[in-house]
N, C-alpha and C positions, 0 to 999 in steps of 0.2 A: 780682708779681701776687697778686693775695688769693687762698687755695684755693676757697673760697667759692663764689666768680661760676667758678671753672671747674668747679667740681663740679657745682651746680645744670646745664648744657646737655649734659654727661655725663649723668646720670641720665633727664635727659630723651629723650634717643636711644635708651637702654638700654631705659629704660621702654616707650615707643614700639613699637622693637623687638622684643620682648621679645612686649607686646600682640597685634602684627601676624601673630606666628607664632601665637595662640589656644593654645586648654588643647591638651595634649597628650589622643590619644586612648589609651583602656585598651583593650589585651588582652581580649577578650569574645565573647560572643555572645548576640544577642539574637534573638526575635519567629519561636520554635519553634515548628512544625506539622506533625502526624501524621495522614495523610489515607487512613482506610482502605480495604484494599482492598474492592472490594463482593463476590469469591469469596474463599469459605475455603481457609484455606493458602496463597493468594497472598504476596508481601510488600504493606505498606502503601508509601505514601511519604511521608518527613519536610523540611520544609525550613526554613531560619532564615537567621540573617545571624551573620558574623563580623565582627569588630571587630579590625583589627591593631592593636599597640601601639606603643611607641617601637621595638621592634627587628621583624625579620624573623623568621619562626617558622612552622611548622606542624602544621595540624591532623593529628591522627594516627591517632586513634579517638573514636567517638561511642560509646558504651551505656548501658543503661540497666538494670535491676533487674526492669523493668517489661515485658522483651521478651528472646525467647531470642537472638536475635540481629540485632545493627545494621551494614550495612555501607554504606562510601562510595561513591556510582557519580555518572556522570556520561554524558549522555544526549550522542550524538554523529552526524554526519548523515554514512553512508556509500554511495554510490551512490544514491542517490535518498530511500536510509530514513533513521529513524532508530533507533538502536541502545544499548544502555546497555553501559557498558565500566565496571569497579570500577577507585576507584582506593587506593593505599595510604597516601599523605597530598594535604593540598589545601597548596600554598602558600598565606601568609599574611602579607602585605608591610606595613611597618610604616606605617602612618597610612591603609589602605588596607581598604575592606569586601569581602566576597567571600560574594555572594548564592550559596547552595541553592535555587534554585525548578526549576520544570518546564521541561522543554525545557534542561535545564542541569546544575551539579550538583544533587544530591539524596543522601537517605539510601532505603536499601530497607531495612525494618525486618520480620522472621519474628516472628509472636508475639506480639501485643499482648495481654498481660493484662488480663481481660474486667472487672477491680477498676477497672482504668484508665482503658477505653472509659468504662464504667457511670459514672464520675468527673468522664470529658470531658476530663483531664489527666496527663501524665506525667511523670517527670523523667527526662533526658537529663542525662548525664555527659561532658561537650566536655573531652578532652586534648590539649592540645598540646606539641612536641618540646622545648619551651624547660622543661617539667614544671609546669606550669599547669594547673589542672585546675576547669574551673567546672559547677557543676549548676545546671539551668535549668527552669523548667517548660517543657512541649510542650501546646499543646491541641491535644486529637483530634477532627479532624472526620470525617465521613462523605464520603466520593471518589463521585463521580458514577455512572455506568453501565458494566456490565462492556464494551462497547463502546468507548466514551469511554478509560480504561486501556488498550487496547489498540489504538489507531488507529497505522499507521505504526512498530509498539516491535518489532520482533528479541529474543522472548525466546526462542531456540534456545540461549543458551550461559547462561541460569541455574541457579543453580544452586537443589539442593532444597530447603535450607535448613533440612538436619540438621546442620549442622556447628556444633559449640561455641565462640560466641566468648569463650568465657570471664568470664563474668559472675559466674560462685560465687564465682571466687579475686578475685573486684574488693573491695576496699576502697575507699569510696566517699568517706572521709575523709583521702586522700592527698594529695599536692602543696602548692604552693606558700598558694595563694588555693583556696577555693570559696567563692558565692556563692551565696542560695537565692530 
């Protein structure tokens, strides 16, 4: 049998194949937003989208330069309310997005830097457990009515939002990949 004519319907399967499964998606996050809060001292709240990559991974920390302190929480419905609970990492499943909006996960952010408001944008430093680390822009919007912020929310267990996340000792030029 000539190699030829069996090569050619190999290649073609492969090809096909190959096509069918589409580009592979990158490790990411995109389409960052910081929505402040309307009372001083409050935290704001941020949200965006992750982007899993070829492997399984998690998000670990979020911060930023631009804010004294970024933490991860995630809005939860307990006996009737709902409730915000912090958490420590978000899983991050490979080929898979994992939305921050309202009513769901989110960022509480202490501190937005008034350079930044005045700017309308921040950068945000997304690490993850695999040692990935991307900087993103955030645009800052203005959050609705202090009412509105607090319809239905259990903030009995937050906290003051003196606490240092450590942002001084961050090098912003570490890991793997960053991106601007």
């Amino acid at each position: 049998m000539n190699s030829k004519w069996f090569a050619l319907p190999t290649m073609i399967v492969l090809g096909s194949t190959l096509y069918a499964c589409g580009p592979a998606q990158i490790l990411g996050a995109d389409d960052a937003v910081v929505r402040l809060s309307p009372v001083e001292g409050n935290p704001s709240a941020g949200y965006l989208t992750l982007r899993g990559g070829s492997e399984d991974t998690q998000l670990v920390e979020v911060s930023s330069k631009q804010a004294e302190r970024i933490e991860l929480h995630e809005t939860i419905k307990e006996n009737g309310l709902s409730k915000m609970q912090p958490l420590e990492t978000v899983d991050v499943l490979a080929g898979k997005n994992v939305a921050f909006e309202p009513g769901g996960k989110h960022l509480m952010i202490w501190g937005v830097n008034k350079a930044a408001v005045q700017k309308g944008e921040m950068k945000l430093l997304v690490k993850f457990a695999n040692g990935e680390i991307f900087r993103i822009p955030a645009k800052i919007e203005h959050m609705g009515t202090v009412q509105n912020m607090h319809d239905g929310m259990d903030h009995g267990k937050m906290d003051d939002g003196k606490a240092n996340n450590g942002n001084e000792a961050m090098t912003p030029d570490i890991g793997k990949e960053i991106t601007e």
